[in-house]
C-alpha positions in Angstrom: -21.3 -3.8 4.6 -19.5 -2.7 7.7 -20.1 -5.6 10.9 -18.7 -5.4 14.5 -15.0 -6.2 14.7 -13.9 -8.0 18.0 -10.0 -7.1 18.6 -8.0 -9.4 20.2 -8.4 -9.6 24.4 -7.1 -12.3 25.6 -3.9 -10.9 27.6 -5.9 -7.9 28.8 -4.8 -7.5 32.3 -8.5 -5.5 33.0 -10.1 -8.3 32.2 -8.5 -10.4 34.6 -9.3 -8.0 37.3 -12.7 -7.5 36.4 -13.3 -11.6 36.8 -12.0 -11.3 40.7 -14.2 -10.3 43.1 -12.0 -7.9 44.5 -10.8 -6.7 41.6 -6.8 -7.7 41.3 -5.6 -10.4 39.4 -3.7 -13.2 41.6 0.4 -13.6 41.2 -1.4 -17.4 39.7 -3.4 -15.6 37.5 -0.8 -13.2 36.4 1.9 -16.2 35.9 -1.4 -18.2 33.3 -2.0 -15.2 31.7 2.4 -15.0 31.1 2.6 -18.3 29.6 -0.4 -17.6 28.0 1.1 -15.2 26.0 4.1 -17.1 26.1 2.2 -19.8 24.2 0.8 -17.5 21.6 4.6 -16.4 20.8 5.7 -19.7 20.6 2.3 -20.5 18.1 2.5 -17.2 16.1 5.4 -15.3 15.9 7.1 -17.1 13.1 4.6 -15.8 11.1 3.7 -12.6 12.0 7.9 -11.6 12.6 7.2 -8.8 15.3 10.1 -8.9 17.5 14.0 -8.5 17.0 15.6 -10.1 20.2 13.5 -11.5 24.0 15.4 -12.4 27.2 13.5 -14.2 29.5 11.2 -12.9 32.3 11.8 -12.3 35.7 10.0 -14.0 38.6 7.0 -11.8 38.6 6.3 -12.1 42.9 8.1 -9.3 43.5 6.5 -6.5 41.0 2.9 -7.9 42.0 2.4 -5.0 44.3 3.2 -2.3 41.5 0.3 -1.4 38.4 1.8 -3.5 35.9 2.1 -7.1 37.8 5.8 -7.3 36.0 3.8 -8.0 33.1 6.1 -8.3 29.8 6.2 -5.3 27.1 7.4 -4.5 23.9 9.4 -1.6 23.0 10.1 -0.4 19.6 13.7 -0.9 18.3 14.9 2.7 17.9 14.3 2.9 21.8 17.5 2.2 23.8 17.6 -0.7 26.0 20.6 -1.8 28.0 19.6 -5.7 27.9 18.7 -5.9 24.8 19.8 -4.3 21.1 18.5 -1.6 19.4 19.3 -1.6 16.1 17.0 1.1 14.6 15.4 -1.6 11.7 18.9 -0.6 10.2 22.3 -2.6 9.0 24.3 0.1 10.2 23.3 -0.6 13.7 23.3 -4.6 13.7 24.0 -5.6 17.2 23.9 -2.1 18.4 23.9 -2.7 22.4 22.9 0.3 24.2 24.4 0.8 28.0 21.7 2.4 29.3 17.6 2.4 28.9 15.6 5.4 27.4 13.5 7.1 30.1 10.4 5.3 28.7 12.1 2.3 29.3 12.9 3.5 32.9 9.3 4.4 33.2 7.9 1.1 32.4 10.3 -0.9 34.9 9.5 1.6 37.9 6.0 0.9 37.0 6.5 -2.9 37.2 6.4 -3.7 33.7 9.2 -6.0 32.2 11.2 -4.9 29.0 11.5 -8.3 27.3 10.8 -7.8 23.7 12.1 -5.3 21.3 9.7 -4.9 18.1 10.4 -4.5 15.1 10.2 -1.2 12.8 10.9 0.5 9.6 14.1 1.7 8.9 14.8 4.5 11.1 11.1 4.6 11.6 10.5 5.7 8.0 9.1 3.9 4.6 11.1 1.0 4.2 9.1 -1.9 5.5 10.6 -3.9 7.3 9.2 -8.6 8.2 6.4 -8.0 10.4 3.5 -9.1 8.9 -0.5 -8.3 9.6 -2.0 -11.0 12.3 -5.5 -10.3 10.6 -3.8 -11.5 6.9 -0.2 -12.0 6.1 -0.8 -11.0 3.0 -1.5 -7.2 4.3 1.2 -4.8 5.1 0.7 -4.2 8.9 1.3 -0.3 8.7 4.5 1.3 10.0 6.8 2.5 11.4 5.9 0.9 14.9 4.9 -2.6 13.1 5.8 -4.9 15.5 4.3 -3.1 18.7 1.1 -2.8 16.9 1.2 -6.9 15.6 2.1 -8.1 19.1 -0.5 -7.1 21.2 -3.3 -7.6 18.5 -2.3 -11.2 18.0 -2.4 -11.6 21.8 0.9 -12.0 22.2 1.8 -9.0 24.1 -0.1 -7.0 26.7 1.3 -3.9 26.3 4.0 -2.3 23.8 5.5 1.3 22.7 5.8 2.9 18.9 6.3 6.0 18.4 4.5 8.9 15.8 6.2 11.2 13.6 3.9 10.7 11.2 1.5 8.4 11.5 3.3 5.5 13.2 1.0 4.3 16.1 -2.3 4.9 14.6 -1.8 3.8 11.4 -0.4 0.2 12.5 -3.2 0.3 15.2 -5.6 0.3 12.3 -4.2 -2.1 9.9 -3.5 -5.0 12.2 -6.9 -4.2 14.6 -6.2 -3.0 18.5 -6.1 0.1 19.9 -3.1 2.6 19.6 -2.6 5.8 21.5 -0.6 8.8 20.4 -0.6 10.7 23.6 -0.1 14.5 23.7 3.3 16.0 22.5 6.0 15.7 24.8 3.8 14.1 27.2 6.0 10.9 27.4 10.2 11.5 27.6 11.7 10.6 23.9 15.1 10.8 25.5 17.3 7.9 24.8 15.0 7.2 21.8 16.5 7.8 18.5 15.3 10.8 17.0 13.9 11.9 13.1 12.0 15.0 13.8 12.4 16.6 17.2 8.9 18.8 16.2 7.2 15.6 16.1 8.7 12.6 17.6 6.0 11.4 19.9 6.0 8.3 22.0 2.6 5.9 21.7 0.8 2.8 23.5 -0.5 -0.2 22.3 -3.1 -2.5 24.5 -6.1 -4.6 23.9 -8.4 -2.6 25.1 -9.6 1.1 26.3 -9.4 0.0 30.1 -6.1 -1.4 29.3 -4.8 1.4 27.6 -5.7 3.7 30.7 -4.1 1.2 33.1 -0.9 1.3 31.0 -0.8 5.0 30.5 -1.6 5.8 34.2 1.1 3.9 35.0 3.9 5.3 33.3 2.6 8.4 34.3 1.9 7.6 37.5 -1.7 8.7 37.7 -4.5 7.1 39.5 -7.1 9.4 37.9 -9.9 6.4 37.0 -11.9 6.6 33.5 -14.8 8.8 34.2 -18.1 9.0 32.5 -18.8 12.0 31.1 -21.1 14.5 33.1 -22.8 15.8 30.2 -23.8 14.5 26.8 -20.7 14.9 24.2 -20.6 16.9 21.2 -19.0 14.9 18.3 -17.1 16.9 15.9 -16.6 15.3 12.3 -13.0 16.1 11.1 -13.1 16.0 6.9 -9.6 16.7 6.5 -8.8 18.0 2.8 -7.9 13.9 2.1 -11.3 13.1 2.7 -11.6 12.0 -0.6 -9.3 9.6 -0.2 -10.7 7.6 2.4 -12.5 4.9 0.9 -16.4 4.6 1.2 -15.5 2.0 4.3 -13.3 4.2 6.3 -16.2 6.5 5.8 -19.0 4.2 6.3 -17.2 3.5 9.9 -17.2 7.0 11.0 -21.3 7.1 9.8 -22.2 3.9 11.1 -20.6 4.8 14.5 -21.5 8.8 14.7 -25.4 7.2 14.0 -25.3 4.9 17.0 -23.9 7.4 19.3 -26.6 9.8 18.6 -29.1 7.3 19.0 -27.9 7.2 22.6 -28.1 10.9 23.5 -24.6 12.3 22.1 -24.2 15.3 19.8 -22.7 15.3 16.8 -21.4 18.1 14.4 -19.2 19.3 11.7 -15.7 20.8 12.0 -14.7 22.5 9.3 -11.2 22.1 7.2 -9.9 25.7 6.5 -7.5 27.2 4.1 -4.8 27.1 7.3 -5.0 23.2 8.2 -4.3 22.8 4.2 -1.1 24.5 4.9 -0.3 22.8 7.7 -0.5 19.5 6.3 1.3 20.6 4.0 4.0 22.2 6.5 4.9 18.8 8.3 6.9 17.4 5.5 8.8 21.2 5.6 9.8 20.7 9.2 10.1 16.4 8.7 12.4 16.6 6.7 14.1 19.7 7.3 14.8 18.4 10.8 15.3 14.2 9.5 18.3 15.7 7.3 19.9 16.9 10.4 18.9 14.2 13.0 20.8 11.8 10.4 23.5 13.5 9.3 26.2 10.9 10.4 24.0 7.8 9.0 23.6 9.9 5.7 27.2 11.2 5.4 29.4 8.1 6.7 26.5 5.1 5.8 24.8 6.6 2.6 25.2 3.3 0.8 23.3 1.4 3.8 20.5 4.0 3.3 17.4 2.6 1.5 16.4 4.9 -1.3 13.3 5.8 0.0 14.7 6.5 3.1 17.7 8.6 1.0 15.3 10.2 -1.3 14.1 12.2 1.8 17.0 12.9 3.5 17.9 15.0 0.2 14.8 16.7 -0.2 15.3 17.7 3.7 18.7 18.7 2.7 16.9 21.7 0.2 14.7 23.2 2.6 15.8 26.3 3.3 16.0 27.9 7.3 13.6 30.7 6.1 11.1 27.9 4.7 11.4 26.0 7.9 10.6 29.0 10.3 7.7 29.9 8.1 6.4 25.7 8.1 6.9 26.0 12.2 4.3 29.4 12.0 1.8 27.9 10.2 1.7 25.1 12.2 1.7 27.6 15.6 -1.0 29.2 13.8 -3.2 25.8 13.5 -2.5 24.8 17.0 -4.1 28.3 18.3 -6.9 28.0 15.5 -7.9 24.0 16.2 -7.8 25.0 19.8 -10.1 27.8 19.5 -12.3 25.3 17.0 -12.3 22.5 20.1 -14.5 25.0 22.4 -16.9 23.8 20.4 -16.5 20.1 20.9 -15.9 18.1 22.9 -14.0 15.0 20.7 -13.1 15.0 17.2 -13.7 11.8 15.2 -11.7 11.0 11.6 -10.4 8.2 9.7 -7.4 6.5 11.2 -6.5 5.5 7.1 -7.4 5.7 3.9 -8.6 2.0 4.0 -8.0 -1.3 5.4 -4.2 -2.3 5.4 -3.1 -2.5 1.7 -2.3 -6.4 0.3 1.1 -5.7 -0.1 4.4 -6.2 2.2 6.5 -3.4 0.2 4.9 -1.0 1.3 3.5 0.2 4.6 0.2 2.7 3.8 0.3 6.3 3.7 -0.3 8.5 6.8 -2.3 11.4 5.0 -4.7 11.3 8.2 -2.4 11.6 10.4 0.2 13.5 9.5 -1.7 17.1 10.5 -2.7 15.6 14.4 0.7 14.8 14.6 1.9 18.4 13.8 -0.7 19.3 16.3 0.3 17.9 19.0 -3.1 16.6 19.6 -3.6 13.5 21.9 -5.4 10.3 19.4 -6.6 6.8 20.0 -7.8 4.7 17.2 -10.6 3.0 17.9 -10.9 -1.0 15.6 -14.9 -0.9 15.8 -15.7 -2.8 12.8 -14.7 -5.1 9.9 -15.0 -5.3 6.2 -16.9 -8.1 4.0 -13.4 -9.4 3.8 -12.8 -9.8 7.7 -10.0 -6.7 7.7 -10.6 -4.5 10.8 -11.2 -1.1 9.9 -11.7 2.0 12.4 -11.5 5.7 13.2 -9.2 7.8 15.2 -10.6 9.8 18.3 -8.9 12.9 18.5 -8.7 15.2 22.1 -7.5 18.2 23.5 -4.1 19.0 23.9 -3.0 17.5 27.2 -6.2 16.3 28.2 -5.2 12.5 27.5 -7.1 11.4 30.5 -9.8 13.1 29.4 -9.8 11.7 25.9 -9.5 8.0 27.6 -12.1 8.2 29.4 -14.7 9.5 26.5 -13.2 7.0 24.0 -13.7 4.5 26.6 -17.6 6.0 26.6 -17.9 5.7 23.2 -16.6 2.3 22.9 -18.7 0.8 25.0 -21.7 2.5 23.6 -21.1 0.7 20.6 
């Protein structure tokens, strides 16, 4: 039996706000709330592993007129950073200093945010775990690729940190270790400077502690000041039963029940979207173009570093290396195909709702889950935020992924937002 999870919020920045009377956090607040988290580091991260290299913070005074108070954040370690190493959760890049920042990194400092962790991932953000382990049990894997992004800020220790999603990299970790993740649309955030595996589907994601913070974070780097809205009408749920359904487990399904029952009880819609013959191919068409394109994207690590490859890692590079042009021209049709026939299918919605996983994270550390549910939003393009709304008997969070429009993030913030709060 499925109760209410409570995800970790004690370095939300909304929070703060929300206990001033005019509604912004002091530069005193902001400063307890830094060695706050500071503390939580300092208690935790020994155990839970989820960053490669810190430099210190900067006096926050000046950024306390800009949206992120020169708060810290994380940033995955395949995104360049000129004062700290990326090293791509790879030997052949140990001590790898970058000159310059990615333009997410860019984003983040204009916004007023600090870049003073980098977190740790997979191996080139692929299947080879890598020492972060799950706040909720270090036992558990706690998902990948972006593991340490999604273990900071649900332990509390960050506010704010960036994954990215070829697969299923910021939702799946989202789920595992219990906070909210955010794949934003395709291409809505730069992946320049960041390094790539699939230029199809390389997609830059948020973590934060909570809905509100999520929009503060993502208005910032986009700088937006479009607010959360309620919605004007009631919403029309639409139940995705992807053709893994049968592989979510009867709590990943008893999640999306147990939720889609309250929100009805307080006025929303709900129905069924059907799976087709074409989403089956597309699923099937994102390994196609993943590794057809991963093959290429690391052609010098392959060719010059194959012994410093991990097997798994290797295994798909060489499959990559058999797909044929034709075959990845076709996998890139069906997929355009999909996009046209989901977007058609979304008139009819207005948010879809599907499991995040197959499960709770796995009890194992050699392996970091499988992103069967994911793997076709990605190819979509499709904007998702996983939502950690309950827990299992054995106190593991366990969610459901909210999926929007294409480019209609804001809009999809501010109904998940909705939604949470209704439960």
């Amino acid at each position: 039996m499925l109760t209410k999870f409570q995800p970790n919020q004690t370095y939300s920045l909304t929070a703060l706000n929300g206990r001033r009377s005019n509604g912004r956090a002091t530069e005193s607040d902001i400063q307890d709330l830094i060695s706050q988290g500071a503390a939580s580091i300092a208690e935790k991260d020994a155990d839970i592993k989820a960053f490669t290299a810190q430099i210190p913070l900067a006096d926050v005074g000046r950024m306390s007129d800009q949206p992120l108070l020169g708060l810290p954040v994380g940033v995955k370690d395949i995104i360049d950073t000129s004062e700290l190493p990326t090293q791509n959760g790879s030997v052949i890049y140990e001590g790898h200093q970058p000159r310059s920042d990615a333009a997410i990194v860019r984003l983040v400092k204009r916004a007023g945010g600090q870049v003073t962790h980098k977190t740790v991932t997979t191996e080139f953000a692929f299947l080879q775990p890598n020492k972060t382990r799950n706040p909720q049990n270090l036992n558990h894997t706690p998902g990948g690729s972006s593991s340490g992004s999604a273990a900071a800020v649900a332990s509390g220790m960050l506010p704010f940190a960036i994954g990215t999603q070829t697969g299923g990299s910021i939702i799946r970790p989202a789920a595992y270790c219990g906070t909210f993740g955010f794949k934003p649309s395709f291409d809505a955030l730069p992946t320049v400077g960041t390094k790539t595996f699939s230029w199809s589907l390389d997609t830059l994601g948020l973590y934060a502690p909570s809905v509100p913070d999520m929009h503060l974070f993502w208005s910032a780097l986009m700088h937006s000041k479009a607010p959360l809205r309620t919605p004007y009408k009631p919403l029309t749920l639409g139940i995705l039963q992807p053709n893994v359904w049968d592989e979510a487990s009867a709590d990943a399904q008893e999640a999306i029940a147990k939720a889609t029952e309250v929100w009805v009880s307080k006025g929303f819609n709900a129905a069924n979207v059907a799976w087709t013959d074409l989403y089956s191919q597309a699923f099937d068409a994102h390994k196609t173009i993943h590794d057809y394109e991963g093959y290429r994207a690391l052609a010098w690590e392959m060719d010059v570093h194959p012994d410093k490859l991990s097997p798994v890692l290797m295994e798909c590079l060489e499959e990559g290396s058999t797909v044929t042009r034709t075959a990845y021209l076709e996998a890139q049709q069906i997929a355009a195909r999909a996009r046209r026939s989901l977007a058609s299918t979304q008139n009819t919605v207005d948010i879809i709702i599907t499991p995040s996983a197959p499960d709770v994270a796995p009890e194992t550390l050699n392996s970091t889950g499988t992103s069967i549910f994911n793997r076709f939003l990605t190819l979509m393009g499709l904007p998702c935020i996983h939502l950690p709304a309950y827990q299992t008997e054995s106190a593991l969070p366990i969610g459901f992924q909210l999926v929007g429009k294409s480019h209609q993030d804001d809009t999809l913030l501010s109904v998940a937002n909705d939604l949470w709060e209704a439960l």
